[in-house]
N, C-alpha and C positions, 0 to 999 in steps of 0.2 A: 321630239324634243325641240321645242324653243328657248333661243337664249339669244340676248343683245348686251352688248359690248360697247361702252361710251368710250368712244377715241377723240369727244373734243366737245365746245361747250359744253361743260359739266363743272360747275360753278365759275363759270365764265362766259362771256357772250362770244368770242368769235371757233372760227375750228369746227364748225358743224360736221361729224360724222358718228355715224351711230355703226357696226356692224352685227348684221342680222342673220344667223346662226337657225334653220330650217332644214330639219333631217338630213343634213348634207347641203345644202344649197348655202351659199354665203352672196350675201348682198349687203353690200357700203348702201346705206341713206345719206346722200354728200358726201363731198370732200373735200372739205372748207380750209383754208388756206387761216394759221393763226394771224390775227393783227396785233393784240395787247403786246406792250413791249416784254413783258414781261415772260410772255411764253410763245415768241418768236422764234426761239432755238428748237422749239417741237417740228417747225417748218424743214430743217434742216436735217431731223435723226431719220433715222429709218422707221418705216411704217411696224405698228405693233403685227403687224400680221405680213403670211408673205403675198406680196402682189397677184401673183398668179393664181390662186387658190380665190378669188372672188369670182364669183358670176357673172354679174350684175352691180352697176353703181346707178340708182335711183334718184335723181337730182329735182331736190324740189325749186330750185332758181337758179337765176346765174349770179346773185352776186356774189363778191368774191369768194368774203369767208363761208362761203358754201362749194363754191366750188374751185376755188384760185391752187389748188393741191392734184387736180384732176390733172396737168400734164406729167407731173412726177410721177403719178403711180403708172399711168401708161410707159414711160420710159421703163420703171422698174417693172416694169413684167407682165402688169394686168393687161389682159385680153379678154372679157367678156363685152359685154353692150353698157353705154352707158345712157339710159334712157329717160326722156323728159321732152316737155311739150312743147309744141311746133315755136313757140315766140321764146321757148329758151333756145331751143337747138339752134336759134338764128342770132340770139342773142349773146351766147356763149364763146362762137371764137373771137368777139369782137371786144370781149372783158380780157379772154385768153391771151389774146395776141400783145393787146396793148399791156397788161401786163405785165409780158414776157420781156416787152419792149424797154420796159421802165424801169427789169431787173438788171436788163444787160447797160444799163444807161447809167441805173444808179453803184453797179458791180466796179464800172471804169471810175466813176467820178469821186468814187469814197477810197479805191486803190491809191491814185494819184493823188487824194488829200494825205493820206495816212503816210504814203511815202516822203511827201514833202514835212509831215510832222513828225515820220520815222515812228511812227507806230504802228500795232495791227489794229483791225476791228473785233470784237465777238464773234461775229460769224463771216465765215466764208468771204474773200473779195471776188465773187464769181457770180455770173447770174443764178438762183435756184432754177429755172428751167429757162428756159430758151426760146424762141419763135420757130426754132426745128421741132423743138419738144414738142409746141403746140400741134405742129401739123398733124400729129401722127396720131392725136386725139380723133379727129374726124371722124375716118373709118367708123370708131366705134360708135355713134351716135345713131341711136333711131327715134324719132320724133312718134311722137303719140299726141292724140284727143283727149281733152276731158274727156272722164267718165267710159273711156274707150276699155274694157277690161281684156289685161297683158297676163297671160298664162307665163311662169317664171319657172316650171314643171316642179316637179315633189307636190301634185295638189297644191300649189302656193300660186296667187292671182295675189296683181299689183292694180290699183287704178288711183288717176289723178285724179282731184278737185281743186276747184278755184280757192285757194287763199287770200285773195284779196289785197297782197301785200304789191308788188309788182306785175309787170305784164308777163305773162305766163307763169307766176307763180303757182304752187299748188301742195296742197294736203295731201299727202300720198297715204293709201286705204289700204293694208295686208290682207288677206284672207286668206285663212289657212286651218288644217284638223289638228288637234292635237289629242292622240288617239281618234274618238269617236267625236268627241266635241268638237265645235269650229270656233274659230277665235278671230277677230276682226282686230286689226290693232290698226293706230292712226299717229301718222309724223307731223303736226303740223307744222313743219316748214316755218315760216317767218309768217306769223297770223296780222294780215292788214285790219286796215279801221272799215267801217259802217261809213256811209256818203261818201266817201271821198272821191275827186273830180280824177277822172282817166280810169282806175279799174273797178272791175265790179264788187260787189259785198264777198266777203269770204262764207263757203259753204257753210251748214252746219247738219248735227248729224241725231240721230234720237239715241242711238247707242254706240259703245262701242266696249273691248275689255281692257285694251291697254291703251293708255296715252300717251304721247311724248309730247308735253308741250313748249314751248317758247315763253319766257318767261318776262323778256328785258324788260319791260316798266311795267313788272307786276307790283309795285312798289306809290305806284301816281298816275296821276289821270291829265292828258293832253287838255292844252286848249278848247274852247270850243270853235268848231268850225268857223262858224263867222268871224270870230276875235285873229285866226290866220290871214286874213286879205288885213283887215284893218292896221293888223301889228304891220306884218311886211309894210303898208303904207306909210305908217307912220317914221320906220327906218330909212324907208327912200326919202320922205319929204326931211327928217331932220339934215341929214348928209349932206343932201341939195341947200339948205340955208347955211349949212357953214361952206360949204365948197370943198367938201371932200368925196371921199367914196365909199359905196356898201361892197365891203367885200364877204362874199357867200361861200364857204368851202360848200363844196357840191357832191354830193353823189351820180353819179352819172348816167343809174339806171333809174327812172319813177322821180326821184328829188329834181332833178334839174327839170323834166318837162313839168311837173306840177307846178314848179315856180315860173316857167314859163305861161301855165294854163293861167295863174295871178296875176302879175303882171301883165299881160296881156288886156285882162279885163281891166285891171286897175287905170289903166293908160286910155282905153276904150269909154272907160265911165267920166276920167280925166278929174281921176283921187288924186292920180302921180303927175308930175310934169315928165315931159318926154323928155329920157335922157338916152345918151348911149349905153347898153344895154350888152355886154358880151358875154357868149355864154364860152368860155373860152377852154374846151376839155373835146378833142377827138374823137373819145370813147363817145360822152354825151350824146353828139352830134350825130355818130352812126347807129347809135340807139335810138336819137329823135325820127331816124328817120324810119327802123324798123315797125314804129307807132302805124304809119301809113298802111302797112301790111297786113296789119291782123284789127282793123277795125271791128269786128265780131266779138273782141274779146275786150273792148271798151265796155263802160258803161252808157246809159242810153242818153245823159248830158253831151258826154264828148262824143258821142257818133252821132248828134242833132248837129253838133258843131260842125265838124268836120264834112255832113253830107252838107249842110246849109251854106259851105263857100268861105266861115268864119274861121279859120284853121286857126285853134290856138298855138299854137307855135311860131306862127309869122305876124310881127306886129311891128310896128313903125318905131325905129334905133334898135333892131336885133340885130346883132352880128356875129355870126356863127365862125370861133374861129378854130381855123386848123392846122395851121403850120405853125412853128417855133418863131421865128423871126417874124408875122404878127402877133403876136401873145407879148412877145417884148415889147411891139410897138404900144400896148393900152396905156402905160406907164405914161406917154407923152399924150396922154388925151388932154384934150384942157375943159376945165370945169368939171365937174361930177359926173359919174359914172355906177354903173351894177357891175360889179366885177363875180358871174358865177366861174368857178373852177372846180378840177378835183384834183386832190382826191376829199371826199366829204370828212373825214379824219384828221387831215394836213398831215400822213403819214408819208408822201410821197408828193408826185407831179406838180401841176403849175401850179398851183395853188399856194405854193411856199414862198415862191417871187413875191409873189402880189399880198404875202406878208407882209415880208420883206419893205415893200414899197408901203404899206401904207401902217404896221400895225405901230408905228410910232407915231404916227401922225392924229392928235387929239379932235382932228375933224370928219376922221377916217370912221367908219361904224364894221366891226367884224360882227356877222353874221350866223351863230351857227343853226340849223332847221334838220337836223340830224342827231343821233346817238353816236356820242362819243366817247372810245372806250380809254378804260381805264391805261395809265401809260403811251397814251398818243398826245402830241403836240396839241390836236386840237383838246381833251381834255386840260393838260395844264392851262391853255389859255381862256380855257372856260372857267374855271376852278381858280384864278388871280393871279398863275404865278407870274411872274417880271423879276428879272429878264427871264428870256426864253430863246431856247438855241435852233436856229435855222440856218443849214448848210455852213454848221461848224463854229459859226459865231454868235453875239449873245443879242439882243435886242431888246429894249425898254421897250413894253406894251404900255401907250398910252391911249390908243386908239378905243374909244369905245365897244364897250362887247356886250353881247345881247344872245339871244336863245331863244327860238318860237319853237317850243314841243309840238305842236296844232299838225305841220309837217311831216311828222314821223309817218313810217308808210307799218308800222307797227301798234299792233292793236297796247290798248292803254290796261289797267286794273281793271274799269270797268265793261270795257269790252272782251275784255278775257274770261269774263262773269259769263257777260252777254252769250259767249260760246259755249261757254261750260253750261250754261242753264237749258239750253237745247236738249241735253241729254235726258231721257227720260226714265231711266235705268243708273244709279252708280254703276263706276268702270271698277276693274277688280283693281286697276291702281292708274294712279296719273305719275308719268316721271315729268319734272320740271330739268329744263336747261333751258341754254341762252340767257342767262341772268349772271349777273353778279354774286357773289355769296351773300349777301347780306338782305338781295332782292327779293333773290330764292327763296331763302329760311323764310323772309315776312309771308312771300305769298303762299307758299305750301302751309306753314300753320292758318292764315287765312282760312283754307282748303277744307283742313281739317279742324276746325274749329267752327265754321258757318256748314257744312256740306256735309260732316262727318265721313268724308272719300280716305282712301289709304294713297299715300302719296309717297313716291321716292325722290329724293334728292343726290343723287349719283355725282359721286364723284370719279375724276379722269382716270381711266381704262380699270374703272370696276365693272362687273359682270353680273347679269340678273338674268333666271328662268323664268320662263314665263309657262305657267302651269296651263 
């Protein structure tokens, strides 16, 4: 008996966890932390299942809402392995930690507003887990190989593939009998783009029976490759003529070094003038540096770079910053500036200062090169609203706002074709998440209207056998 269990993206992009149900054996695929505001309070309830009754948690990345839930279920009980590839397992207490950090930060500072307004919040004034919490994650982690096949017992074998998406991202492969027959099922994880500069192509497969795919912009098609250097140019050089600043909400994992891989050349080719340049996010900066480590797992552009002496990530006005009291000091830069931060959402961290500081300011350019979900700050200010509330107060957005999709480390409509058309057999069905619902429904009728495939569209903690 097979059966899987959606406990998150399931018409909605964040909260990735699938639980996977194998003659006895239970194995979470992620444990993704919600972001939508809207179903934030899921962060907060008790897990649909109990802790300790899992195996295995299978981690196809580290960012958050993949994995920002993984120290709660170890506090509440889980004890089995939580296993994923060498550039996540190095990657992962560094998302963890800081985190944790930002919960117990942001837990005091919304206490003592609410006190002083004499109100409560929705949730909790407490951090959701803790930097103790984190620790205890460790233990459980074992690092694995692409392509390395992980015996999970009950006849059930796990192995990674490259998805393309970030560094050590990965397609995680089932195999399994069910009775006599054998059944291959496939998580794609967050499916990255074709060329893109730092990781490599995501795999693809001739067959497979069940799918789970990612969905978020099955709905449009990215930039094209070259129109992402020109655009980003075009933002730095306007800013620079009025004498404001680009402010970049950042991702911290793959978004900030790719915009660093840009930049760098844009400045080198000397599209951009040279300005100060801060990439101002802790996280970032201990992720930029985990790149150096697993060179192997670049693609053959950035490891010509890298071996050739040309490191895209150091270039002339880079300023890697990492304590609090410089991140305050950008603010008094004088002339123009790159202000990257995160969080790439604006649901959190520094990133909200340097709102703050410039998103009224008509000279100012906000930047987004990211998915931003539905009920996050960064969506209203993508989507026109003004005012707009940062750390309890309102703000006139007059700042220019802009969007270069090209960025996304998520494959586009077209490239989600491009995956699917590899198959040379129909699957007995495709399940779509990580989309919106309105994303979903297009690209699933899509599916089955050009492909004639059987496709599910699951919704949150519905249940499917898999025959």
């Amino acid at each position: 008996m097979i059966r899987v269990k959606f406990l998150g993206a399931a018409l909605q992009v964040t909260g990735s966890c699938y639980l996977l149900s194998i003659d006895g054996l239970n194995c979470l695929v992620d444990c993704g932390l919600y972001q939508e505001r809207e179903f934030q309070a899921r962060n907060w309830n008790p897990f649909p299942f109990p802790p300790q009754q899992i195996d295995y948690i299978l981690l196809t990345h580290a960012h958050l809402d993949h994995c920002g839930l993984i120290p709660k279920i170890v506090r509440e009980g889980f004890g089995g392995k939580i296993i994923c590839t060498s550039p996540t397992s190095e990657i992962l207490p560094i998302v963890l930690y800081d985190t944790a950090k930002l919960q117990e930060e942001d837990a005091q500072i919304k206490k003592k507003r609410h006190e002083r307004e004499g109100r409560r919040g929705p949730y909790p004034e407490i951090p959701l887990y803790t930097t103790a919490d984190v620790d205890r994650v460790f233990p459980h982690i074992e690092a694995v190989d692409y392509h390395q096949k992980i015996s999970l017992g009950s006849g059930v074998e796990a192995v990674f593939h490259e998805a393309g998406h970030i560094l050590g991202s990965a397609i995680i492969e089932i195999s399994t009998r069910n009775g006599e027959r054998p059944r291959r099922i496939l998580f794609s994880g967050d499916l990255g783009q074709w060329n893109k500069p730092l990781v490599r192509d995501p795999e693809t497969f001739p067959e497979a029976d069940y799918i789970f795919l990612e969905a978020t912009y099955g709905d449009r098609e990215h930039d094209h490759p070259e129109q992402v250097s020109e655009r980003l140019a075009e933002n730095v050089n306007l800013v620079y003529s009025r004498g404001g600043n680009l402010v970049i909400p950042t991702f911290a994992i793959e978004r900030a070094q790719e915009l660093m891989f840009h930049l760098s050349r844009l400045i080198r080719e000397k599209k951009i003038p040279q300005l100060p340049v801060f990439l101002d996010s802790p996280m970032a900066v201990s992720v930029t540096n985990v790149f150096s480590h697993y060179l192997k797992y670049l693609d053959e552009e950035s490891k010509a770079l890298f071996t050739s002496g040309e490191n895209p990530f150091e270039f002339p006005g880079l300023k890697l910053i990492q304590n609090f009291d410089d991140s305050r000091m950008i603010e008094k830069t004088s002339g123009s500036a790159i202000i990257m931060a995160g969080s790439g959402m604006c649901t959190g961290g520094r990133i909200k200062q340097h709102l703050v500081n410039n998103i009224t300011r008509p000279e100012s350019t906000v930047l987004f090169v990211g998915y931003q979900a539905r009920g996050t700050l960064g969506r209203q200010i993508l989507e026109g609203q003004s005012p707009v509330r940062i750390y309890g107060q309102m703000y006139q957005v007059r700042a220019t706002i802009d969007q270069i999709q090209g960025f996304s480390a998520h494959a586009d409509r077209a490239q989600l074709w491009k995956w699917l058309n590899f198959l040379k057999k129909p699957p007995q069905k495709i399940f779509l998440t990580h989309g919106e619902k309105e994303v979903i429904q297009s690209f699933g009728q899509e599916i089955r209207a050009k492909a004639g495939w059987a496709v599910g569209i699951p919704d949150y903690l519905e249940e499917y056998s898999l025959d």
